[in-house]
C-alpha positions as CSV (number, residue, x, y, z in Angstrom):
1,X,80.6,51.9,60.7
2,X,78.8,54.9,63.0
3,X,75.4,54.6,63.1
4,X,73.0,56.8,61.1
5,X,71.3,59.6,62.4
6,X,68.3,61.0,61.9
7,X,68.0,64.9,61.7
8,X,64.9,66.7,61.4
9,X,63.7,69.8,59.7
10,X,63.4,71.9,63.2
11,X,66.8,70.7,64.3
12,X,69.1,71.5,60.9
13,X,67.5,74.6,60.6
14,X,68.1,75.8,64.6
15,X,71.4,74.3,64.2
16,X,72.2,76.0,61.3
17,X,70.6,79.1,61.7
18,X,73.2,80.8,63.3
19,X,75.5,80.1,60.9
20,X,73.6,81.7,57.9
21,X,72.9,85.2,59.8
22,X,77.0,84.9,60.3
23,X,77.4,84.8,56.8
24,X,75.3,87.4,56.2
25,X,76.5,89.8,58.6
26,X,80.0,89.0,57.5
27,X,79.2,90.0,54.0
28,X,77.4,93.2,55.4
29,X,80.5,94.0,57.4
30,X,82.9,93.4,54.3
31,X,81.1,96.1,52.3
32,X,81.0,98.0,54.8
33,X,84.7,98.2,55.5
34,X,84.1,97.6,59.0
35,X,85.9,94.3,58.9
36,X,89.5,93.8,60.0
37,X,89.7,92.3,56.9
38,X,88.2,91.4,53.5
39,X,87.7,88.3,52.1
40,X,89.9,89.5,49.5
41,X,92.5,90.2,51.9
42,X,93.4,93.0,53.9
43,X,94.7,94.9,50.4
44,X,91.9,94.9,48.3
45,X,90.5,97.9,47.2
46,X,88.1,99.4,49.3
47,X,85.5,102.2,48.7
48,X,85.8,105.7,49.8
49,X,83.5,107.2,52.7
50,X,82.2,109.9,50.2
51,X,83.8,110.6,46.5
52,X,87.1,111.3,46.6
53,X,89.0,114.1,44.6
54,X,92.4,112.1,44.6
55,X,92.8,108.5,44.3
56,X,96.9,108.7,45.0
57,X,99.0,110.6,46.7
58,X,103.2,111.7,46.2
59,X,105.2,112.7,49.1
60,X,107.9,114.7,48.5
61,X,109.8,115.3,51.9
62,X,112.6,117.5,52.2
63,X,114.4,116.2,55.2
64,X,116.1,118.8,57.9
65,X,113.6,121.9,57.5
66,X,113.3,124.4,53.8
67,X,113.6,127.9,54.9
68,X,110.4,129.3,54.1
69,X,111.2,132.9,54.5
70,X,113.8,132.4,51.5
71,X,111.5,130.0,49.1
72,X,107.5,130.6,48.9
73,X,106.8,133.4,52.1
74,X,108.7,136.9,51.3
75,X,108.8,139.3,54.2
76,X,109.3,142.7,53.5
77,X,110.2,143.4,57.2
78,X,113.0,141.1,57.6
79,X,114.5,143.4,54.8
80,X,113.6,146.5,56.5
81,X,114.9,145.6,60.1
82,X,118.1,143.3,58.6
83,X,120.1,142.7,61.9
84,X,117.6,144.1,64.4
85,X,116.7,142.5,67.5
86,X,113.6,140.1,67.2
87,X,111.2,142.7,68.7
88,X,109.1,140.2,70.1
89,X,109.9,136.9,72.9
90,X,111.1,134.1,71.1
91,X,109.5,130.6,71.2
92,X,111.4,127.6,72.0
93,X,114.6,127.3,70.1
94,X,116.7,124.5,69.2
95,X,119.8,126.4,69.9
96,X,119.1,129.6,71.7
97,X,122.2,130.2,72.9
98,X,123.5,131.2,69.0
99,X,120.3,133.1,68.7
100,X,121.0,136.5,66.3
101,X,119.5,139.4,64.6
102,X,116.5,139.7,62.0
103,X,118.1,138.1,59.0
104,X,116.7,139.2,55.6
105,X,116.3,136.9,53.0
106,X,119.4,136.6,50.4
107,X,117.3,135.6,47.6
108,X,114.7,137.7,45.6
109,X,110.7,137.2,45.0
110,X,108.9,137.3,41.5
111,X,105.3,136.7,41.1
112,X,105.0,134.1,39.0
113,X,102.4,133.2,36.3
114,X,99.1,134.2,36.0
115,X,98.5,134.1,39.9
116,X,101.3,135.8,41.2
117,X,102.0,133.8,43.5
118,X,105.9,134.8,44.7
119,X,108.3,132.0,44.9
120,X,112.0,132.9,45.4
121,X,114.8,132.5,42.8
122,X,115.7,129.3,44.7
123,X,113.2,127.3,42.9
124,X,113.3,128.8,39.2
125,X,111.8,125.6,37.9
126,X,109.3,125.4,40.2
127,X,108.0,128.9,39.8
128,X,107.4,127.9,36.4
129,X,104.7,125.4,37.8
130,X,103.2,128.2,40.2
131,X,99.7,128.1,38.4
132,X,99.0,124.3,39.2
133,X,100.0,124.6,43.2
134,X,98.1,125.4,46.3
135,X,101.0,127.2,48.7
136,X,100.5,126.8,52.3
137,X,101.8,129.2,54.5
138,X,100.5,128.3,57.7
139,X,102.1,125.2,58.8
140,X,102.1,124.4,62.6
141,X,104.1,122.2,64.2
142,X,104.8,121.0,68.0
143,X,108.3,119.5,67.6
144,X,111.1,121.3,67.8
145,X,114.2,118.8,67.4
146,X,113.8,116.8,64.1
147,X,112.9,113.4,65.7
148,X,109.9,115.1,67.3
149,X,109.0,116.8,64.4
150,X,109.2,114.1,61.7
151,X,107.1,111.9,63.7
152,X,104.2,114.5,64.1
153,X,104.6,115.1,60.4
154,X,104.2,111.5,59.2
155,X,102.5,109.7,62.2
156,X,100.4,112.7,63.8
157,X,102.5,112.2,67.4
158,X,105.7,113.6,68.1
159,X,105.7,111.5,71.7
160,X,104.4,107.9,70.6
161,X,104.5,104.8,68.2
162,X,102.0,105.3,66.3
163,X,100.7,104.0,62.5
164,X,102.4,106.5,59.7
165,X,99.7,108.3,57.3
166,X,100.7,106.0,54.7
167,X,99.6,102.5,56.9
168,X,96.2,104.9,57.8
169,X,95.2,105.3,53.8
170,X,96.2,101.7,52.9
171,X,94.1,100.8,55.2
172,X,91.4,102.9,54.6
173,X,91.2,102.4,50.8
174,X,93.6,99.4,50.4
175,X,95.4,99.1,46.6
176,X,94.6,99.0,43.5
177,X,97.5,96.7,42.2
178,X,97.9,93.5,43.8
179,X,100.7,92.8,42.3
180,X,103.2,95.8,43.5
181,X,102.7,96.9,47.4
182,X,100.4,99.8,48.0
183,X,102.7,101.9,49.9
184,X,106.2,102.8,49.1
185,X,109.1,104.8,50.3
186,X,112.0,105.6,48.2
187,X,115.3,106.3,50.0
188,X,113.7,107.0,53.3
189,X,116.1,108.4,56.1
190,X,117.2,105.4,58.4
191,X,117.4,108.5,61.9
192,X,115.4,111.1,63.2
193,X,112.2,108.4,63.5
194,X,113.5,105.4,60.7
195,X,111.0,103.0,60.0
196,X,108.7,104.8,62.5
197,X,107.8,106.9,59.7
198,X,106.8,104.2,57.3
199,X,105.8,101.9,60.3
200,X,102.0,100.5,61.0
201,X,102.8,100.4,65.3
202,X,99.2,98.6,66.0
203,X,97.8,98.2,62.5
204,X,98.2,95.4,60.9
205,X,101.7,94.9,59.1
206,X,100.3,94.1,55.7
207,X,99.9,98.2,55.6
208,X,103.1,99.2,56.5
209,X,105.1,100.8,53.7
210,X,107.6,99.3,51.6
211,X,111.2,100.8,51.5
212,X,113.2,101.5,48.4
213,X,116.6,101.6,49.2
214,X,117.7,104.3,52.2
215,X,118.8,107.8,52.4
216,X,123.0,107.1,52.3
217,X,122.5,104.7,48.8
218,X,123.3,106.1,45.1
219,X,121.1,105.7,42.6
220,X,123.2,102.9,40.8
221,X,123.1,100.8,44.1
222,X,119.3,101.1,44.3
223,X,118.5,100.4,40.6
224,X,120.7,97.1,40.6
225,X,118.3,95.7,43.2
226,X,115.4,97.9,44.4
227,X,113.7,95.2,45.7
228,X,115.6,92.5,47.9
229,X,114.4,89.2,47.4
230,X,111.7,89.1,45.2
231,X,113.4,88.2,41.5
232,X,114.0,84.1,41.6
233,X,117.1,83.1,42.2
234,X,118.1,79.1,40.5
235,X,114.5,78.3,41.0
236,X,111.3,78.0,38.4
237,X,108.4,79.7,39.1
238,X,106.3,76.6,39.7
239,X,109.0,76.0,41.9
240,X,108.6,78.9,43.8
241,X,105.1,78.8,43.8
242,X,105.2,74.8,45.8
243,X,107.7,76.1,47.9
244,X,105.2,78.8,49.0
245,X,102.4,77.0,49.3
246,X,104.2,74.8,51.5
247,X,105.1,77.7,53.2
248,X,101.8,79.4,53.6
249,X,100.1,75.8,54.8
250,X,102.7,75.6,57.7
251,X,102.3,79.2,58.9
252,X,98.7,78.9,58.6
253,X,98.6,75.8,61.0
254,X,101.0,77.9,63.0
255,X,98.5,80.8,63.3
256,X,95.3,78.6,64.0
257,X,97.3,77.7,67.2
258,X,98.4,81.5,68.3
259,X,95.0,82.7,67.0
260,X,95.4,86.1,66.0
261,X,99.2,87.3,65.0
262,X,99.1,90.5,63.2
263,X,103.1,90.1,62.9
264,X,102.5,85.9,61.5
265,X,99.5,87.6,59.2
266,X,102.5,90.2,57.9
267,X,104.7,87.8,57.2
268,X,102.5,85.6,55.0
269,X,101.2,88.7,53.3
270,X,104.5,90.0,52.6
271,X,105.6,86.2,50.8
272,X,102.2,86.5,48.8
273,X,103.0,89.8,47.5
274,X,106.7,88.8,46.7
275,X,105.4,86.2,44.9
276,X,103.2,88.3,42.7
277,X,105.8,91.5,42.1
278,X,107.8,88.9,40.0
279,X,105.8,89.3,37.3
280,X,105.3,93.4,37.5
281,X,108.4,94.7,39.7
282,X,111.0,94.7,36.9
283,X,109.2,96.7,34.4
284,X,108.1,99.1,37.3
285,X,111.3,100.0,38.4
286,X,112.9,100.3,34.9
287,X,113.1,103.7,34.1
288,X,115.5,103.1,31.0
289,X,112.4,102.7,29.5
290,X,111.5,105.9,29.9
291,X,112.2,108.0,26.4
292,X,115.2,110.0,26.1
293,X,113.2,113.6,26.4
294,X,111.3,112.3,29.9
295,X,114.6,111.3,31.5
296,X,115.9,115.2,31.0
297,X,112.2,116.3,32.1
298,X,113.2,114.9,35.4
299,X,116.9,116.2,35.2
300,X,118.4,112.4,34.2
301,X,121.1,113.6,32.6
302,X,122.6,115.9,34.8
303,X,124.1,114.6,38.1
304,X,123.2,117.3,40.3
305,X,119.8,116.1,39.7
306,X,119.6,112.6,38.7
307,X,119.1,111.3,42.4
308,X,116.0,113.2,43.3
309,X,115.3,113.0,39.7
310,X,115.3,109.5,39.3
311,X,113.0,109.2,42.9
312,X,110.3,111.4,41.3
313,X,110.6,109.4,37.9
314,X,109.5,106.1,39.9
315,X,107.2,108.0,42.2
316,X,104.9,108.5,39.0
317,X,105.8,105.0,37.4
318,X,104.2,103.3,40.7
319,X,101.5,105.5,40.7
320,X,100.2,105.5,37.2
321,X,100.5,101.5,38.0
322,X,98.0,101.8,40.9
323,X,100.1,102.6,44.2
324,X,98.6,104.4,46.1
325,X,101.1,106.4,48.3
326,X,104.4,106.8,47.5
327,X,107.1,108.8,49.7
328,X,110.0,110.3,48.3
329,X,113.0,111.6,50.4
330,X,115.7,113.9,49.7
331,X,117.8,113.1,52.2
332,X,121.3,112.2,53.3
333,X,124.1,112.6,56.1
334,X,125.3,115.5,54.6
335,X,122.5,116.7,52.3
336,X,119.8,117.4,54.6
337,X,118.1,121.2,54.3
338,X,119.4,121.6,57.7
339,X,121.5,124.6,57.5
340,X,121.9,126.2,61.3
341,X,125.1,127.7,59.4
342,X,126.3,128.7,55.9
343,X,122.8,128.7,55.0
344,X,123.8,131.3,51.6
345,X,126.2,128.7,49.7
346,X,123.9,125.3,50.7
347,X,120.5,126.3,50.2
348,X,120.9,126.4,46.6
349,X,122.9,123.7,46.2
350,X,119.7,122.1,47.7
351,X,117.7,124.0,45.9
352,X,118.9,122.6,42.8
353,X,118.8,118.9,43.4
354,X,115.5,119.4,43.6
355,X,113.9,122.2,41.5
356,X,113.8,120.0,38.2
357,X,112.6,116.8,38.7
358,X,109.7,118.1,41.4
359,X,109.1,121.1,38.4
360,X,109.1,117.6,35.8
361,X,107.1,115.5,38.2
362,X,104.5,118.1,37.8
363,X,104.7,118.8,34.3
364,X,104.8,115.2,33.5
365,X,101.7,114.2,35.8
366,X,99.4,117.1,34.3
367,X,100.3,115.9,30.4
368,X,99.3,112.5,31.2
369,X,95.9,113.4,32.9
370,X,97.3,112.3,36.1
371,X,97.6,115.7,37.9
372,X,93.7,115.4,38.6
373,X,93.6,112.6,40.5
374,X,97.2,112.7,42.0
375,X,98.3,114.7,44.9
376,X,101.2,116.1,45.2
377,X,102.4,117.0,48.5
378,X,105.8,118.9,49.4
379,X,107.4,120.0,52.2
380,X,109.5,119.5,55.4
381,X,109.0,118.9,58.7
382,X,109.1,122.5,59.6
383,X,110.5,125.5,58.7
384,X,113.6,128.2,59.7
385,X,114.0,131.2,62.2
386,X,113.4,134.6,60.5
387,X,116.3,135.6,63.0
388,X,120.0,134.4,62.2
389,X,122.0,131.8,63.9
390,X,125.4,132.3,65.1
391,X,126.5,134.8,61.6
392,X,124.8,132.8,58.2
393,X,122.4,130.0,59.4
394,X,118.9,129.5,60.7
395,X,117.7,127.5,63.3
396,X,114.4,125.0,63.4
397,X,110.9,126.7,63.1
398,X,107.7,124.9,63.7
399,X,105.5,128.2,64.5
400,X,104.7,128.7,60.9
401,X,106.1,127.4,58.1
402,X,105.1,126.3,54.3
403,X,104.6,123.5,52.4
404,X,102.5,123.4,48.7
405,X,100.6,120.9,47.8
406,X,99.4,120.2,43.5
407,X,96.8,118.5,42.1
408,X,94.2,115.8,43.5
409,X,91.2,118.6,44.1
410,X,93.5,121.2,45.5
411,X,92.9,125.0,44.7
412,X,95.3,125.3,41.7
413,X,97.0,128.7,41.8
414,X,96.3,129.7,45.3
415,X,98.3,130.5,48.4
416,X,96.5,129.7,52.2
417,X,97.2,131.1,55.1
418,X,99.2,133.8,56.2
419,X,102.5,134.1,58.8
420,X,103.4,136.9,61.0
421,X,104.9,140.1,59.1
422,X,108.5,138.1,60.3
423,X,107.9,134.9,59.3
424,X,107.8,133.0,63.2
425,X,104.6,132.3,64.1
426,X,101.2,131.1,61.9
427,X,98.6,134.0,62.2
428,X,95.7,133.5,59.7
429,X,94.3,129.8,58.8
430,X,97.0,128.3,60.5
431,X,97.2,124.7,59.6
432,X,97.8,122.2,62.3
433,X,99.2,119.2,60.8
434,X,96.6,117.3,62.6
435,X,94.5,120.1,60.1
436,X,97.1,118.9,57.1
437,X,96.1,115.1,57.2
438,X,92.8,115.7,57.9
439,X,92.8,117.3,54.6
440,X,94.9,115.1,52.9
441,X,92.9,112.1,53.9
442,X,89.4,114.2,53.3
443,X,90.7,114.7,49.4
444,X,91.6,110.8,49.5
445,X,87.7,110.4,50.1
446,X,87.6,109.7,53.8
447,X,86.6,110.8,56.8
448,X,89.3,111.1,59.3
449,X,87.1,111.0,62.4
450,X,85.8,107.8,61.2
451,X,89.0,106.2,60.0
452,X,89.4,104.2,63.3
453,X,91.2,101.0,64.4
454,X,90.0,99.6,68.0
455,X,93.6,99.5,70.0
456,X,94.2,98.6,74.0
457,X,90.6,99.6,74.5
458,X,89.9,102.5,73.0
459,X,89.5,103.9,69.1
460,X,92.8,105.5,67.3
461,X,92.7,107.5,64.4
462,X,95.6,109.5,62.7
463,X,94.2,112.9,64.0
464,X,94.0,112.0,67.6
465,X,91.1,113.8,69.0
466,X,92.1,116.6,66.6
467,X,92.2,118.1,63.2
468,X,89.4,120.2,60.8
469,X,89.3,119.8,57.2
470,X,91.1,123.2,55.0
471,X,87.8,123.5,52.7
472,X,89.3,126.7,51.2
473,X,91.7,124.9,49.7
474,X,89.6,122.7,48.1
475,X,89.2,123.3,44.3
């Protein structure tokens, strides 16, 4: 038997001094959000820096560049000068060598609803929805090839890894459903940047995004099994849940040894979270539930449409059940927007795929109250010439392009800055997309300057050393 000791009153209490202040600071840090992590775990809910005006955001990317000059940005001169010479030096082209006359836009511009704003008879459904968006037509961009350009656009770098915008807000804010992940991407592209663009590079894996099927899947493969590996398989769920614990006690020993492992942290995350979308998962990703009239909202029942459809259909079922960012990509080897030829006949077959279930996300959104506190983001990763390549296409354009954003404190019914009177180059507001997620992450309640991770030495944020907040745009 040890031999008793004696400990006095002076000794516990400088012994164990240190230890209370520790828990105190710790808890100070917690609320703060200046830990690493919670004790609630890196995706608990977190509060914003100041009040935010959306609490979710929707992605819609439309992979391989949307001509703006033929959708939301009409330019009388390209009709006036159809086939002249750009009368001004051309910026770095993708394929300057095919480099042609002013091309005028085949399609025609109405002012629609009660702002006026013009959108193209590209998007018919769409224009029906003009009131409720805030069109941007200032878009700037650095990358010119569609690697470069779709890592600026979702990392903020068109040069490095780097954590995507979707890995910077879970972090910021964490999730408000701990039982489906906080970020997800449906049918994301698997080239031009892959996982990069759902990826968290230094952040901790726990925020990376979760992928929902790929770009070259159909529909019918995705819904069979959205999720690999999460519904049992010949085993109770008090089975599953020993087999985990087992599980989490070994890795756990295994990380007190390598200290900190942000890749061994991921991984035990990522079984936790399995675990717990058992019980919510299925219904999630069961549209069939949907009613009859909901599924044609979102163009269900039409093939042309059903894809994107059915990807804007579960972008709001995940939301409305507390995702927080969702990413939705129309995509494919052949059915990118990226039309350097025979841009007339495959522009509105585009066009189409798309024009009814974003019009129905929109509709849907604002008759559930959702549309306040959702925002709605759309767009490319840049734009197309207002010249013509080779005799019907047009080549890559990140000088000024547009995107439109709905909902989630934007200015409903609004169009933002201004291109040149051709369509090339951003002249008024123009809207860096450092600017873009500056915004994006100032109407999700934070502050992108302080939204920092400490990395190799120095502080990271998704802006760089860039980006200023659009306040006109803000409702």
């Amino acid at each position: 038997m040890a031999p008793k000791t004696s400990l006095s009153r002076r000794a516990m209490l400088g012994r164990t001094a240190l230890g209370f202040g520790s828990l105190g600071l710790y808890s100070l840090l917690s609320e703060a959000s200046l830990l690493a992590e919670s004790p609630a775990g890196p995706l608990a809910a977190r509060k914003p820096h100041f009040a935010a005006r959306a609490k979710r955001i929707i992605f819609l990317f439309m992979h391989g560049g949307v001509s703006h000059v033929d959708t939301f940005d009409p330019k009388p001169r390209l009709d006036q000068d159809n086939g002249k010479p750009l009368p001004i030096k051309r910026s770095l082209t993708f394929n300057a060598k095919d480099a042609g006359g002013l091309m005028r836009s085949p399609w025609t511009f109405h002012p629609r609803g009660e702002s006026g704003i013009p959108v193209s008879d590209l998007f018919p459904e769409i224009a029906g929805c003009a009131d409720d968006l805030c069109v941007i037509r200032s878009m700037v961009g650095e990358g010119v090839d569609h690697g470069a350009a779709m890592l600026q656009l979702f990392t903020g770098t068109f040069s490095f890894s780097r954590p995507s915008m979707g890995a910077w807000t879970l972090y910021g804010l964490g999730t408000e459903n701990q039982n489906l992940p906080g970020f997800i991407t449906i049918k994301p592209t698997q080239w031009q940047g892959g996982d990069k663009l759902f990826a968290t590079s230094f952040l901790p894996g726990a925020y990376q995004g979760t992928p929902i099927g790929s770009s070259p899947m159909k529909v019918d493969d995705i819904i069979e099994s959205p999720i690999d590996h999460v519904l049992p398989s010949g085993s109770t769920t008090e089975e599953q849940r020993l087999e985990l614990e087992f599980l989490r006690q070994m890795n756990r020993r295994h990380a007190d040894v390598r200290r900190l492992d942000p890749d061994l942290e991921a991984r035990i995350q990522a079984f936790e979270l399995a675990f717990r979308m058992q019980a919510e998962a299925p219904e999630a990703f069961d549209v069939s539930r949907e009613t009859e009239a909901t599924r044609r909202l979102y163009g269900l029942d039409q093939e042309s449409t059903r894809d994107f459809g059915w990807q804007c259909l579960l972008a709001r079922r995940l939301s409305e059940r507390g995702v927080r960012v969702v990413q939705a990509t129309h995509s494919g080897a052949e059915e990118k927007w990226d039309h350097h030829s025979d841009i007339v006949r495959l522009h509105p077959i585009r066009a189409r795929e798309v024009d009814r279930p974003i019009a129905g996300l929109i509709k849907d959104l604002k008759s559930r109250g959702l549309l306040d506190d959702t925002l709605v983001v759309w767009g490319g990763e840049f734009g197309r010439t207002p010249f013509s390549e080779g005799a019907d296409g047009r080549d890559h354009n990140p000088y000024g392009f547009s995107i439109f954003m709905a909902g989630g404190g934007v200015k409903a019914g609004s169009i933002y800055g201004a291109t040149d009177e051709f369509g090339y180059h951003a002249v008024e507001d123009r809207m860096h997309i450092h600017d873009l997620h500056a915004t994006v992450l100032h109407l999700m309640g934070l502050d992108h300057e302080r939204l920092t991770y400490r990395h190799g030495g120095r502080d990271f944020r998704l802006t760089d050393v860039a980006g200023t907040v659009a306040t006109k745009i803000l409702a």
